[in-house]
N, C-alpha and C positions, 0 to 999 in steps of 0.2 A: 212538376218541373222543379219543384222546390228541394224535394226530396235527390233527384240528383242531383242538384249543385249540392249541399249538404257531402249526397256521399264525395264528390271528387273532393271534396276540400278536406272532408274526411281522409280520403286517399292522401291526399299530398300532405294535410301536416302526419298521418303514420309514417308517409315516403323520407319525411326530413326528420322526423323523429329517427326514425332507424336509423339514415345517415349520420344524428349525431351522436348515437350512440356508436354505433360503427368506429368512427373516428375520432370518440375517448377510449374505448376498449384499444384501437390498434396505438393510440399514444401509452397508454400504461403498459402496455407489453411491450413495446419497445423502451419505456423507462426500464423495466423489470428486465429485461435483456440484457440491458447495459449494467445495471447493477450488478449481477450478478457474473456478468462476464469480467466489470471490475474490478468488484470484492470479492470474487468467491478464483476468479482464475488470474488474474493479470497481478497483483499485488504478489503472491505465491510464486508465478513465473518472473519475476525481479528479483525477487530475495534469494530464487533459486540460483541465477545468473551472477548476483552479489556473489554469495559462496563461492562459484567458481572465478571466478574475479579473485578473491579476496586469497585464496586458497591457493590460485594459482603464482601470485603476488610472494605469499610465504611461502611456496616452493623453493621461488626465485630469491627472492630476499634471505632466506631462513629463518626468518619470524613474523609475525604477523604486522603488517601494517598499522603504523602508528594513528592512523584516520585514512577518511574515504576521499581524500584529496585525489591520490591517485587516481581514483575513476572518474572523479572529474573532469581530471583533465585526458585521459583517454576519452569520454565523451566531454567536447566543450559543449559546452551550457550558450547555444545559439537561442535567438528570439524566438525562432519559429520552433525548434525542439521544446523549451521551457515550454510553453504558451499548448503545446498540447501533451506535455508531462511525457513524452519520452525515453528521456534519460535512465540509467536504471536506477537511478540515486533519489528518483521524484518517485511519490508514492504516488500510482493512477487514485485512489481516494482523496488525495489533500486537494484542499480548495487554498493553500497559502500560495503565491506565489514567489519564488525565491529570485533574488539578486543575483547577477553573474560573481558579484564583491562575495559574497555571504559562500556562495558555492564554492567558489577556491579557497576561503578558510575551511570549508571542510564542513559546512551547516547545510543539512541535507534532510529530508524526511523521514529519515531512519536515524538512532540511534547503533552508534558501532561501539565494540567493548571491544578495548586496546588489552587483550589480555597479555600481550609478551611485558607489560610492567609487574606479573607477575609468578608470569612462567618462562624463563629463559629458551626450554623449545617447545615450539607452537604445537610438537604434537604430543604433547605433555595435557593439554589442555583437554578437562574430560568431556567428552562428546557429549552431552546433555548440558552442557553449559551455553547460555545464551551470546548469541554473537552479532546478530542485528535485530532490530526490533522497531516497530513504526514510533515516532517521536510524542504522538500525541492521538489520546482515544478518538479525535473530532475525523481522521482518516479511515474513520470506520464510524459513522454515526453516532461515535459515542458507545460504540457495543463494547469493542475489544480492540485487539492491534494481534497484527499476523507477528509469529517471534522466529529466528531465521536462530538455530543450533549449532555450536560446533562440528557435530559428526553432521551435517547437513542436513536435522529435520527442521519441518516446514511446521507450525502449529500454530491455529488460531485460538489467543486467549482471550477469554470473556472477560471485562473490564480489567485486564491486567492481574489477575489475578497469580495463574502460574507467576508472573515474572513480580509480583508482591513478595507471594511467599520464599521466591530462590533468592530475594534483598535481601529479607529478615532473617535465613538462614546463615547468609553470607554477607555480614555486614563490613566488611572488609574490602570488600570489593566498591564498595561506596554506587551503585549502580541507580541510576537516573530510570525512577519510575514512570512513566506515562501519565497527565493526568486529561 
């Protein structure tokens, strides 16, 4: 008799044992989903949206927009959009959470380069030259920061590196590196 209590007990803690394996494995894959769906696809599709945004903007204007004010206020910065990052001006990566004040000066999770202070027309400006870029390595783990191009490529750089060496090359442009 002994021997089958034993086995059931056996049975049940393997039964909850499995369970809680089960339901660490399906929480880490649902973290790693999200990850990846935020760093790898949603951060890329903002910056991408930025560009024509911004693009669209200096069509209309005939030069580039002075800062990201504008998109602000085409999306206003409401409790409920902030609070689950939204907007396209909030990086899905940041964990800051920004002021509606800060947002209409124009203080956003991206860094934007006002290049018409020194190119008179915007499309003078050489399409591998950087034009948004996330503010700070902490919206990517500290790995890198996605960097959004004139001619509208998308590139993720490894600790800021690309966008270190296009400073040092071009110190002129006084360009606000990531840290």
């Amino acid at each position: 008799m002994h021997l089958k209590s034993a086995f059931k007990l056996g049975a049940i803690f393997s039964s909850f044992l499995s369970l809680i394996l089960l339901v660490t494995a399906s929480h880490y894959a649902r973290r790693y989903h999200e990850f990846i769906t935020r760093y790898v696809l949603e951060c890329p599709m903002r910056l991408d949206y930025l560009w024509w945004l911004i693009h669209t903007e200096a069509d209309f204007q005939g030069q580039y927009p002075s800062n990201l004010v504008f998109v602000v206020e085409m999306f206003k910065p409401t409790t409920k959009a902030l609070r689950h990052g939204w907007p396209p001006y909030i990086c899905p990566g940041s964990k800051r959470r920004w002021g509606r004040n800060e947002l209409l000066r124009g203080e956003t999770d991206y860094i934007y380069v006002n290049w018409s202070r020194w190119f008179t027309n915007y499309c003078e400006v050489p399409p591998d030259f950087p034009l948004v870029y996330d503010r700070t390595l902490s919206n990517h783990h500290n790995q890198g920061i996605y960097l959004l191009k004139v001619g509208g490529e998308i590139i993720w750089d490894p600790g800021a590196n690309w966008l270190k060496q296009f400073a040092e090359q071009h110190p002129e442009y006084a360009l606000i590196v990531p840290q």
